[in-house]
VONUMI-856673 format. One record per residue (C-alpha): residue in one letter; z, x, y. Coordinates in Angstrom, 1 decimal, decimal comma. Each point is the difference from the previous one (the first is absolute). Layout:
BEGIN
@aa:A&pz:Z&px:X&py:Y
...
***
This chain:
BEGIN
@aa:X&pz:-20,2&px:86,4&py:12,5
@aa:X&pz:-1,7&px:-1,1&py:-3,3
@aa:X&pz:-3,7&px:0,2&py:1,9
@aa:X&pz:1,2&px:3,3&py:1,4
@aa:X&pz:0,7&px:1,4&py:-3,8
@aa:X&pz:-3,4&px:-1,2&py:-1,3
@aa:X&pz:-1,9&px:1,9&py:3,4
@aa:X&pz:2,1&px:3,0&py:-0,9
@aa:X&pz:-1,0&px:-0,1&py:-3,4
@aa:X&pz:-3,7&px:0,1&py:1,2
@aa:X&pz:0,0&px:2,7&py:2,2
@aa:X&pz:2,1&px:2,1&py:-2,6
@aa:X&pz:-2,2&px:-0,5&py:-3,2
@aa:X&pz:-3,1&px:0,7&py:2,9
@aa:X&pz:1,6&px:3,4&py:1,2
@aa:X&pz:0,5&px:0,7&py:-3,9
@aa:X&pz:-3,7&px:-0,4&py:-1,1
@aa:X&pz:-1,1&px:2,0&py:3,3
@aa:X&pz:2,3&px:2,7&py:-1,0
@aa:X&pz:-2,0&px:0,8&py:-3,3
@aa:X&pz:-3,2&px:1,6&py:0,5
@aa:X&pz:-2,8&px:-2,3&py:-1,6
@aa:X&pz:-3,4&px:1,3&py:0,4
@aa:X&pz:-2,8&px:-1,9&py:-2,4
@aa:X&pz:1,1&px:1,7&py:-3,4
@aa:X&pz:3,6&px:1,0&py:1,0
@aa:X&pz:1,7&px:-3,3&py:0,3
@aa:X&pz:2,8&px:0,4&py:-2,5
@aa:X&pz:2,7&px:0,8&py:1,8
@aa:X&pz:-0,3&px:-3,5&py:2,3
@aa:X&pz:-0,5&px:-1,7&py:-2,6
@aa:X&pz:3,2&px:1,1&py:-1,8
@aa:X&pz:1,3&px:-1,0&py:3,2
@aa:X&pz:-0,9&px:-3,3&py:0,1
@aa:X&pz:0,3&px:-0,5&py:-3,7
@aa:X&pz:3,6&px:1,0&py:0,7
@aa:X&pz:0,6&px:-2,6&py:2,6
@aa:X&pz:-1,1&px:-2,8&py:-2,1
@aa:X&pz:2,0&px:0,6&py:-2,7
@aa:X&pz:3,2&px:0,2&py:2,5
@aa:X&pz:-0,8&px:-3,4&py:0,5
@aa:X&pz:0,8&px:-1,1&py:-3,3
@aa:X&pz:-2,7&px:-3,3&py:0,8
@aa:X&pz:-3,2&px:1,2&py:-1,7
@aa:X&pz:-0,8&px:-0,8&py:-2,8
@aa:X&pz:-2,4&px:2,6&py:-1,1
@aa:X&pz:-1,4&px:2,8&py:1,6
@aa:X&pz:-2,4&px:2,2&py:-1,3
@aa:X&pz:-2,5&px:3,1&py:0,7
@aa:X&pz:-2,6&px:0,0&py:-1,1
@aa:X&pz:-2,9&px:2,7&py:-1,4
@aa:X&pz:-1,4&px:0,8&py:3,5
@aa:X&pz:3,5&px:-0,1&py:1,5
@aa:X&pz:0,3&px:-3,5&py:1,9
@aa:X&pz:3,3&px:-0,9&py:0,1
@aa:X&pz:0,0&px:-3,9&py:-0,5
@aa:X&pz:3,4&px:-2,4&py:0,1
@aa:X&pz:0,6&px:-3,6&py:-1,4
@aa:X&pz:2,4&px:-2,5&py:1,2
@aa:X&pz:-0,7&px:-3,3&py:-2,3
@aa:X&pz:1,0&px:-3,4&py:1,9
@aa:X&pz:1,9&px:-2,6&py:-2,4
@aa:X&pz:-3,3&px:-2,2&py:0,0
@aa:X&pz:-3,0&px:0,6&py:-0,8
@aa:X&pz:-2,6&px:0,2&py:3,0
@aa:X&pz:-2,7&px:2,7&py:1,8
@aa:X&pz:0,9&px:3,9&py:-0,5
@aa:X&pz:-0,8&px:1,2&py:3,5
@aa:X&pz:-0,1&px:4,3&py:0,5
@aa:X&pz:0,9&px:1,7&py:2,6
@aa:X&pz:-2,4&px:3,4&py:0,2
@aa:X&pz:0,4&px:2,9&py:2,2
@aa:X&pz:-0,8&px:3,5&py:-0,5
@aa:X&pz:2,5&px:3,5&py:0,0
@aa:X&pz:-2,4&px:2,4&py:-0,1
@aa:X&pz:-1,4&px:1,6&py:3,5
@aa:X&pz:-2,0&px:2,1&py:1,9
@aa:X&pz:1,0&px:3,4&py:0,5
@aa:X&pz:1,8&px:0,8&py:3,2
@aa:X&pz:-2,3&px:3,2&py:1,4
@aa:X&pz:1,6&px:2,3&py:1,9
@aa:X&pz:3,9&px:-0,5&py:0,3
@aa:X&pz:0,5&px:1,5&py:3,3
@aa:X&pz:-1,8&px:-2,6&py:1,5
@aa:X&pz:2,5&px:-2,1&py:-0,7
@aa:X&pz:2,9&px:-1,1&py:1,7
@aa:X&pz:2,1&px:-1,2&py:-3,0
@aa:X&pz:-0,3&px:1,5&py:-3,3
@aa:X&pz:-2,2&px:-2,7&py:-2,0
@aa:X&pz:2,1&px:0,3&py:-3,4
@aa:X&pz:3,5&px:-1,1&py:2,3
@aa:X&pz:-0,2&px:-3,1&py:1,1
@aa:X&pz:2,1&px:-0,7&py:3,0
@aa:X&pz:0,7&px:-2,8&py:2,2
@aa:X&pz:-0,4&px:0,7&py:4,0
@aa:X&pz:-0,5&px:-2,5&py:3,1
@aa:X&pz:-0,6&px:-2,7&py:-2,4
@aa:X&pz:-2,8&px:1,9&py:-2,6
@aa:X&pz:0,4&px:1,2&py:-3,3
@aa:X&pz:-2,0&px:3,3&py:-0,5
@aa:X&pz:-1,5&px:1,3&py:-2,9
@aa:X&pz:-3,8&px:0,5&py:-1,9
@aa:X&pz:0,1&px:-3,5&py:-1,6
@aa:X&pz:2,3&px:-2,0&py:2,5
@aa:X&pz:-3,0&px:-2,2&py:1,2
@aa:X&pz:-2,8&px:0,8&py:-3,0
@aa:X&pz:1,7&px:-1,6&py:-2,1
@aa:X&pz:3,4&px:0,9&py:-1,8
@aa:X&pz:1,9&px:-1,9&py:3,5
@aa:X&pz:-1,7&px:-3,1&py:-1,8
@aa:X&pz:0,9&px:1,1&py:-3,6
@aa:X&pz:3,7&px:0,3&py:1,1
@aa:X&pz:0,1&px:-3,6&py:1,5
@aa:X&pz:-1,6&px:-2,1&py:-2,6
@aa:X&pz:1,9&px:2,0&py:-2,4
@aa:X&pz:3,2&px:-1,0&py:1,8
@aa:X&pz:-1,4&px:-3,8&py:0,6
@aa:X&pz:-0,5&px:-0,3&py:-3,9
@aa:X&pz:3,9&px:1,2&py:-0,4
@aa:X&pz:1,0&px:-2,6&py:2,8
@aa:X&pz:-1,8&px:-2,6&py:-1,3
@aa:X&pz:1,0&px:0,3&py:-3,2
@aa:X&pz:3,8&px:0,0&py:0,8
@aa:X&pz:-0,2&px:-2,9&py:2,5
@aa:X&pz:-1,5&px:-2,2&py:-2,4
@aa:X&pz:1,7&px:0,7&py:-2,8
@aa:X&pz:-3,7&px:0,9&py:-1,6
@aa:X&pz:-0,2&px:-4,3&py:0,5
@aa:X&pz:-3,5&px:0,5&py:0,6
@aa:X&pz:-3,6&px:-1,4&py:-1,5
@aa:X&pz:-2,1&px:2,9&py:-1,2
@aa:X&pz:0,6&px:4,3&py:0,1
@aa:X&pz:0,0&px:3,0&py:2,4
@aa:X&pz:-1,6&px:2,9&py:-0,7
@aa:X&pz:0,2&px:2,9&py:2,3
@aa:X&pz:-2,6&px:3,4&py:-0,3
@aa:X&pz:0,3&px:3,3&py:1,2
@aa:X&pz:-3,7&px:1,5&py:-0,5
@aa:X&pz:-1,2&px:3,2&py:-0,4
@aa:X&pz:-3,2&px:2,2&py:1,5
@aa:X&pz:-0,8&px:-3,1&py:2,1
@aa:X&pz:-0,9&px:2,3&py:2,7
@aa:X&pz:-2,3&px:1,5&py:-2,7
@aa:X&pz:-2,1&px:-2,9&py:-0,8
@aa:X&pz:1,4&px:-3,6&py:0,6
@aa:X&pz:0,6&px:-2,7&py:-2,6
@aa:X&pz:-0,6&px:2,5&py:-2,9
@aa:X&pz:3,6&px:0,3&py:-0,8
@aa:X&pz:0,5&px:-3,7&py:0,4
@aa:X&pz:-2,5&px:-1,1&py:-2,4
@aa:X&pz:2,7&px:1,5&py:-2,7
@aa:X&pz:3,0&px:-2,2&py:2,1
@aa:X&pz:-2,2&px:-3,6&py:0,3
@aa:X&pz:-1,1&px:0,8&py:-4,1
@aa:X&pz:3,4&px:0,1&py:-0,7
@aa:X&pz:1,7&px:-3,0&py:2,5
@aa:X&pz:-2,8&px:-2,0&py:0,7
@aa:X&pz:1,3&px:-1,4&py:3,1
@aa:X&pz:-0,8&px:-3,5&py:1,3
@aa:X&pz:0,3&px:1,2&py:3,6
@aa:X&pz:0,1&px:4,2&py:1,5
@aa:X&pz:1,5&px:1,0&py:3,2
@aa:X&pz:-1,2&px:3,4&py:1,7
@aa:X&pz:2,5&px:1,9&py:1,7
@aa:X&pz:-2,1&px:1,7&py:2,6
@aa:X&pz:0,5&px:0,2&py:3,4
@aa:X&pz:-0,9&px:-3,4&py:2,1
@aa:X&pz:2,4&px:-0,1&py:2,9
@aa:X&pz:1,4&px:-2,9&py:-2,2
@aa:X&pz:-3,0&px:-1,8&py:0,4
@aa:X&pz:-1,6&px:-1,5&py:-3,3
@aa:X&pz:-3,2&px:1,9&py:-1,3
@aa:X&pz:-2,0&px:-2,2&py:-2,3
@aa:X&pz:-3,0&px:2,3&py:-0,4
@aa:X&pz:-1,4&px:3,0&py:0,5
@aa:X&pz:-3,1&px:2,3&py:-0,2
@aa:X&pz:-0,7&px:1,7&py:-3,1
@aa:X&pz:-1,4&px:3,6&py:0,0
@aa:X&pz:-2,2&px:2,3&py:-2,3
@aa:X&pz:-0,6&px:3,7&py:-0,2
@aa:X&pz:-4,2&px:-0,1&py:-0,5
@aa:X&pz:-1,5&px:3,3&py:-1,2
@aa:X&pz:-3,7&px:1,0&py:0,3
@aa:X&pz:-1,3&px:2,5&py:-1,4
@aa:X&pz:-3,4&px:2,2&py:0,5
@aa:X&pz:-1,4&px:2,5&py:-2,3
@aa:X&pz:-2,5&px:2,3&py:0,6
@aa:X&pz:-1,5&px:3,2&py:-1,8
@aa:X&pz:1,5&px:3,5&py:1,0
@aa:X&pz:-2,1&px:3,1&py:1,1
@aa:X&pz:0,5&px:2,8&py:2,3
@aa:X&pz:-0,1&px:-0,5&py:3,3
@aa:X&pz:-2,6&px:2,4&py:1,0
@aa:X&pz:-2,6&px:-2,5&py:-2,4
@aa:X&pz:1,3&px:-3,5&py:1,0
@aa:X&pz:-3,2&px:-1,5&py:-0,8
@aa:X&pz:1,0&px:0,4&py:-3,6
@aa:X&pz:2,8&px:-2,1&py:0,1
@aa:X&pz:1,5&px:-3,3&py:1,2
@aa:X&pz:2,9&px:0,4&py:2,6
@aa:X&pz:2,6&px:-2,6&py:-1,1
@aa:X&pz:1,2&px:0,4&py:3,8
@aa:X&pz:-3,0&px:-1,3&py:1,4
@aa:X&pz:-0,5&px:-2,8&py:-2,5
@aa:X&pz:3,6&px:-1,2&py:0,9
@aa:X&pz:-0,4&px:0,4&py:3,9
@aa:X&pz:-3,3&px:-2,6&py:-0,9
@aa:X&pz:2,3&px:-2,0&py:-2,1
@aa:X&pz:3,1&px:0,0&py:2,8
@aa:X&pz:-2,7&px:-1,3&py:2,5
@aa:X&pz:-1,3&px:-2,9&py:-2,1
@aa:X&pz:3,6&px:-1,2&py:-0,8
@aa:X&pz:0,9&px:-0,6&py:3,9
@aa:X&pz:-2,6&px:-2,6&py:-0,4
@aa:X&pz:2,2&px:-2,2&py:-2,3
@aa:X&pz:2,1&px:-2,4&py:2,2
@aa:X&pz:3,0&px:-1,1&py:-2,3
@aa:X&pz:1,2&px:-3,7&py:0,0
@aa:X&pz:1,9&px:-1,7&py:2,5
@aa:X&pz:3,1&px:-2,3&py:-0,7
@aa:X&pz:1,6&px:-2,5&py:3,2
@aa:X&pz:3,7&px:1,2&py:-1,6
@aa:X&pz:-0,8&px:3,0&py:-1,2
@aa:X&pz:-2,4&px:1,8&py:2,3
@aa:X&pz:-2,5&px:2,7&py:-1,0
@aa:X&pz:-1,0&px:1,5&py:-3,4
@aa:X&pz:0,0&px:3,4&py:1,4
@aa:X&pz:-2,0&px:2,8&py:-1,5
@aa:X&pz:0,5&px:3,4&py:1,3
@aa:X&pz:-0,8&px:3,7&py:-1,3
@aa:X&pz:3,6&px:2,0&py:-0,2
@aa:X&pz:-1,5&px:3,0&py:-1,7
@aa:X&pz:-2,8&px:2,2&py:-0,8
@aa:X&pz:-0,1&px:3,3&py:-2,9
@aa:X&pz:-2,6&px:2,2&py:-1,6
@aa:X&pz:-0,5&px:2,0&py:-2,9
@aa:X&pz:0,0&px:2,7&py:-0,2
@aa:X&pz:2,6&px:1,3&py:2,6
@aa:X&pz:-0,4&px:2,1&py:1,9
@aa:X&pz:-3,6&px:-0,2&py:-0,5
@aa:X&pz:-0,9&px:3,5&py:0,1
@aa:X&pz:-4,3&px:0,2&py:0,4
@aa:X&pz:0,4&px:-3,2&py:-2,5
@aa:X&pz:-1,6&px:-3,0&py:0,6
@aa:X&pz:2,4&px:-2,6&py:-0,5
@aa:X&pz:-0,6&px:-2,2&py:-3,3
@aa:X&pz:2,9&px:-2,5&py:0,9
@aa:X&pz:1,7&px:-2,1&py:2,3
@aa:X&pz:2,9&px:-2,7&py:0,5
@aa:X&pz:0,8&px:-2,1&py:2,4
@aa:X&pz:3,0&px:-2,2&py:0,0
@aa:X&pz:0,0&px:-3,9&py:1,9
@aa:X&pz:3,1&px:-1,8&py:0,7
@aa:X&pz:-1,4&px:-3,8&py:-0,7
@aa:X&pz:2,2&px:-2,6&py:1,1
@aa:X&pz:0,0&px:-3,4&py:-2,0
@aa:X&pz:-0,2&px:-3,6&py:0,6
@aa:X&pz:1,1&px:-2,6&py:-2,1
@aa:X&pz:-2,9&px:-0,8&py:-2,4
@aa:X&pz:-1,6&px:3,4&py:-0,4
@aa:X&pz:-0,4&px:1,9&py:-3,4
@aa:X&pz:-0,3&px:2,9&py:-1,3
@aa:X&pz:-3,7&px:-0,6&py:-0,4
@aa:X&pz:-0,7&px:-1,3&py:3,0
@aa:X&pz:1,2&px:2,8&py:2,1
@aa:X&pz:-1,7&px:2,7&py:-1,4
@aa:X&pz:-3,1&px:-2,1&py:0,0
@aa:X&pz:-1,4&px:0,3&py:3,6
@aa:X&pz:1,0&px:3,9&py:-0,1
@aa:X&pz:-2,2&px:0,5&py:-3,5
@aa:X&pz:-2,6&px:-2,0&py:1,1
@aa:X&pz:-0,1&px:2,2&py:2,9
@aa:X&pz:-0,1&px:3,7&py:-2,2
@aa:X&pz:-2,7&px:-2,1&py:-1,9
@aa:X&pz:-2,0&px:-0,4&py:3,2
@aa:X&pz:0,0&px:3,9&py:0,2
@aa:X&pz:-0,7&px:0,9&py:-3,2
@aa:X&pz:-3,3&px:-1,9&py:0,1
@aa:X&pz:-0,8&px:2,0&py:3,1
@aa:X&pz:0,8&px:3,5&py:-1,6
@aa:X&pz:-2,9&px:2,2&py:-1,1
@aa:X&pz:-1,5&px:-0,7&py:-3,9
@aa:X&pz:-1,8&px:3,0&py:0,2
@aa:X&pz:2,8&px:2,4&py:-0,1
@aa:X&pz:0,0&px:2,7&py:-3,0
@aa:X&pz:1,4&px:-2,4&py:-3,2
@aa:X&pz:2,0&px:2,8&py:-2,1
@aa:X&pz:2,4&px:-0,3&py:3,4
@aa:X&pz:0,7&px:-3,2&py:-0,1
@aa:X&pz:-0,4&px:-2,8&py:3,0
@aa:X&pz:2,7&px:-0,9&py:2,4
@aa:X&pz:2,6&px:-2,6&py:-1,0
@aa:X&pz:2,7&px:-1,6&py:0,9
@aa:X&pz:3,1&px:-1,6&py:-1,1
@aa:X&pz:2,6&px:-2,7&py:1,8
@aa:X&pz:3,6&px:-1,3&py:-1,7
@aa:X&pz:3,3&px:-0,3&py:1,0
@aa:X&pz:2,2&px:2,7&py:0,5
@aa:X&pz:2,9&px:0,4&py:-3,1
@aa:X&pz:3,7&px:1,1&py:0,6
@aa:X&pz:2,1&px:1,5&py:-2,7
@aa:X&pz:3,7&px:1,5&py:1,0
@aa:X&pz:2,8&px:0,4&py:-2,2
@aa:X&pz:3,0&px:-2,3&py:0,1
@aa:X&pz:4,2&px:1,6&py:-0,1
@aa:X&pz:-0,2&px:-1,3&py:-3,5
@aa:X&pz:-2,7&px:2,4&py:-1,2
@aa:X&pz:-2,6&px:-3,3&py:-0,5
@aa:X&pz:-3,1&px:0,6&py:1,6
@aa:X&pz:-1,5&px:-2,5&py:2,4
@aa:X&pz:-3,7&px:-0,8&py:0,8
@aa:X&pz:-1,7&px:-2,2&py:2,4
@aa:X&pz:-3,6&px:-0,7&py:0,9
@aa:X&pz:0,3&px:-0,2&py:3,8
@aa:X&pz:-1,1&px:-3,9&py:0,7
@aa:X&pz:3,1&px:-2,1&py:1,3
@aa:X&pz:-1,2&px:-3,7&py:1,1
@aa:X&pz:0,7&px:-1,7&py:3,0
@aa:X&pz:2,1&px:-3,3&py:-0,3
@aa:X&pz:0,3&px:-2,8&py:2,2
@aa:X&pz:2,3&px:-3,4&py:-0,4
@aa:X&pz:0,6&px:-2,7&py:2,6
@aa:X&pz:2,3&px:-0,7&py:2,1
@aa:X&pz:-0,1&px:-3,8&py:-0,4
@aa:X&pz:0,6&px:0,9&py:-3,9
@aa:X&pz:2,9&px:-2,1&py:-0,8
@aa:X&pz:2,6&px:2,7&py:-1,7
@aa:X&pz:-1,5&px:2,2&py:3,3
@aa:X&pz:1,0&px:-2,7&py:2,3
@aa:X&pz:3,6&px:-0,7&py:-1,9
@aa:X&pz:0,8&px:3,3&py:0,7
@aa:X&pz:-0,6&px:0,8&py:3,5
@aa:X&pz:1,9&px:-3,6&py:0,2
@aa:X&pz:3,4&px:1,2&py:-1,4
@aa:X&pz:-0,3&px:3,2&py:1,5
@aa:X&pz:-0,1&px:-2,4&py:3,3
@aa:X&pz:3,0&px:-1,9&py:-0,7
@aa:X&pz:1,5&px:3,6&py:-0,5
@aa:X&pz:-0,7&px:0,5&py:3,3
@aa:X&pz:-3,4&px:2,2&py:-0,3
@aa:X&pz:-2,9&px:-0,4&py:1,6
@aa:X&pz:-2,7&px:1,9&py:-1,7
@aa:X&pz:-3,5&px:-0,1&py:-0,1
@aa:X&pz:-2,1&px:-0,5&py:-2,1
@aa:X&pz:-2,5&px:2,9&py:0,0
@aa:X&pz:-2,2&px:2,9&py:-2,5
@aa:X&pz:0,8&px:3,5&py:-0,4
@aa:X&pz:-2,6&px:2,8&py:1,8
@aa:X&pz:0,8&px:2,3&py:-3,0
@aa:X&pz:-0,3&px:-0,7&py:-3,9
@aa:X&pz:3,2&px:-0,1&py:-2,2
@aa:X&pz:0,7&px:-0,9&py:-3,8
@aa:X&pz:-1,3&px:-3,7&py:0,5
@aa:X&pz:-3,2&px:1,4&py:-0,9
@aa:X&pz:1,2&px:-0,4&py:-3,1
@aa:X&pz:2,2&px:-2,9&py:0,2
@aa:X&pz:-2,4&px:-2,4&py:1,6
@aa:X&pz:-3,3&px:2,1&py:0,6
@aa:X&pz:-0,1&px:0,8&py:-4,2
@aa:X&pz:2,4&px:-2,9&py:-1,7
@aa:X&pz:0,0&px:-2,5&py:2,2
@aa:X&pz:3,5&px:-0,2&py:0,4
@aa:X&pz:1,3&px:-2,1&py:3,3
@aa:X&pz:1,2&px:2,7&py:2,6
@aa:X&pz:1,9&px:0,6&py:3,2
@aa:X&pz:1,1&px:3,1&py:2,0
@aa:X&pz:3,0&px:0,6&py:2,1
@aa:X&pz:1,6&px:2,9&py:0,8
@aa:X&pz:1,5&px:1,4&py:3,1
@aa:X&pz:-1,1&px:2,7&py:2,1
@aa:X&pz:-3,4&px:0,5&py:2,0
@aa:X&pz:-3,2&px:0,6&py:-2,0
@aa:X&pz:-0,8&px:3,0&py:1,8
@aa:X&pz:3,7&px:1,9&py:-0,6
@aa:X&pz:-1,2&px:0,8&py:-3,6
@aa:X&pz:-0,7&px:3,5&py:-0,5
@aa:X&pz:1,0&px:1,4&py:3,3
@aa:X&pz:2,4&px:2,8&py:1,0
@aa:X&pz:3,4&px:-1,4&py:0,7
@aa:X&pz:-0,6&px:-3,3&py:-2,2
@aa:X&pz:2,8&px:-2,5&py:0,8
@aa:X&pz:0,6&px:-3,4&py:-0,3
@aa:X&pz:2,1&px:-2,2&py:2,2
@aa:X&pz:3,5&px:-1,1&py:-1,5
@aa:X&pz:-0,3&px:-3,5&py:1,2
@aa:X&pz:-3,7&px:-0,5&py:-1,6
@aa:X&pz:1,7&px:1,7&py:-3,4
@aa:X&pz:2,9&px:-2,7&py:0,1
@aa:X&pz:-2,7&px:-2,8&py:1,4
@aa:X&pz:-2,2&px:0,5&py:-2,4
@aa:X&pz:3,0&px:-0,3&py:-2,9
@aa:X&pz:0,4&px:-3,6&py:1,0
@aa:X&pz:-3,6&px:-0,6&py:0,0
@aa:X&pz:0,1&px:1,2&py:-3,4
@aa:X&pz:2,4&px:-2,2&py:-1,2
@aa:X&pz:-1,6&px:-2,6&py:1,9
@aa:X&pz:-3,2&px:0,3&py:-1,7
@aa:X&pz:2,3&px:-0,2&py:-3,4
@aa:X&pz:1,3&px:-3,4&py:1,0
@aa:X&pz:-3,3&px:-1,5&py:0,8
@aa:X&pz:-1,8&px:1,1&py:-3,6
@aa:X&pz:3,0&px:0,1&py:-2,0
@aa:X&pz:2,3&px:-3,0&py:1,5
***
């Protein structure tokens, strides 16, 4: 009956953050929600928002030890067209074993349960633990990941960071990172009918897309490719009325490997704009100017519910730990003598450990429940035994950092 109260618990506070419509920018009302439920508790000690609008609770042990967080995210995609959906996305509801709602499986399902394994934990031990608890509910992950949670880690500065995202249960000790790449052409404007007097942006780019297929990213055994692929394509001016174009964009998803920088990115794609620059005419009339390029990262700025403004430059490492690590390997052993067999694995998508352990350094592990590829998709759910699972998983992972 006790266990039976705790699963309850998880499922209820889960159904409650679905309810309340979180797009990036818009999370307040879940995490009033959430706030709410902690303070029911009556066994944090602190919990505080801060400036971007994370949500972040403290349960101190009675000895001093690690501070392991707990991170998940309650902001989501938005849900399209509702008629395409069988249940309404902002009322979560339980059927043939599912719980339905935009955020049941990416990720507040996850939030709800280590929210609720902190609370357990706390209250079956008394607090007679080595070390502190921190649970995060971030905002505009879905944005740009890891930005938000450079303000949580500056404030906790955890010893250990556990991801919430979907895994199947399985534990996720890496991941690929992922940059937005820009590049940039511009040429000299004139009318259409006289394109001999100026440079078409366009056609520069075209040259420059061709070159760039060349570059053959990295390869990692664990990780797999450093994928570099073009995503978009605009010109200026548009519609181009009898204008020769006088710039373009293109946009490349790049995903990262553990080890690459900034620098060493862009590097292959600006030695390749420098190859056709050499090749462009010198002879071209001077007052208009010669062709040139430009390549950087792509930079996010949205506004958080808290009227704070948030800006990221789009580069999110890649992160990779082993399994053989000892606190890995203590882990996945007391979530065995729970009764859990999971495996030890990497995630296919990138989450807020680009910050955590691609940026700081910080050791961390992801667990969630749910299948990687139910995140964004129409009728979302998650499965009611994964949600309670993964709640003991949680509080397993507690016992083996924490004691």
């Amino acid at each position: 009956m006790i266990s039976e109260k705790w699963d309850e618990k998880v499922i209820e506070l889960a159904k409650s953050l679905i309810n309340c419509q979180s797009y990036s920018g818009h999370e307040d009302k879940a995490a009033e929600a959430l706030k709410a439920y902690m303070k029911e508790t009556g066994v944090f000690d602190e919990i505080e928002t801060d400036c971007y609008g994370n949500v972040i609770g403290h349960i101190k042990g009675k000895n001093p030890g690690s501070k392991v967080l707990f991170d998940g995210h309650i902001d989501t995609v938005p849900v399209g067209n509702l008629k395409d959906w069988k249940h309404d996305p902002f009322h979560a509801v339980v059927e043939d074993g599912k719980l339905y709602g935009r955020g049941a499986a990416d990720m507040k399902g996850a939030v709800a349960a280590f929210t609720v394994a902190a609370h357990r934990y706390a209250v079956e031990n008394g607090k007679n633990f080595a070390g502190d608890v921190y649970v995060a509910s971030v905002v505009h992950e879905e944005c740009f990941e890891g930005v938000a949670a450079r303000k949580i880690s500056a404030k906790v500065k955890p010893d250990y960071v556990v991801i919430g995202e979907a895994s199947e249960m399985n534990l996720k000790v890496g991941q690929r990172g992922r940059a937005e790449i820009v590049v940039e052409t511009f040429g000299v404007p004139a009318h259409s009918a006289n394109p001999e007097r100026g440079v078409n942006a366009v056609y520069k780019m075209c040259e420059a897309i061709q070159a760039i297929r060349e570059i053959e990213p990295p390869v990692q055994n664990k990780l797999g490719k450093g994928i570099l692929e073009l995503t978009d394509v605009k010109s200026s001016p548009y519609p181009g009325a009898s204008v020769v174009p006088e710039y373009c964009r293109a946009t490349y998803d790049r995903r990262l490997l553990v080890g690459e920088t900034k620098e060493s990115v862009l590097q292959p794609i600006i030695e390749k704009m420098e190859e056709l620059k050499k090749k462009d005419p010198q002879d071209f009339q001077p007052h208009f100017g010669l062709f040139s390029y430009k390549v950087s990262y792509a930079v996010g700025k949205e506004e958080c519910y808290t009227g704070e403004k948030i800006q990221g430059e789009r580069f999110f490492p890649g992160w990779l730990f082993g399994a053989e690590e000892e606190w890995v390997a203590k882990i996945k052993s007391e979530l065995e003598k729970e009764g859990f067999s999971p495996e030890v694995t990497t995630y296919n998508f990138c989450t807020n450990g680009s910050h955590y352990a691609g940026e700081a350094g910080i050791r961390t592990i992801g667990m969630g429940p749910a299948r990687e590829n139910l995140a964004h998709t129409i009728d979302e759910y998650a499965e009611v035994e994964d949600l309670t699972n993964v709640f003991r998983c949680y509080a397993g992972i507690m016992k083996a950092l924490l004691g």
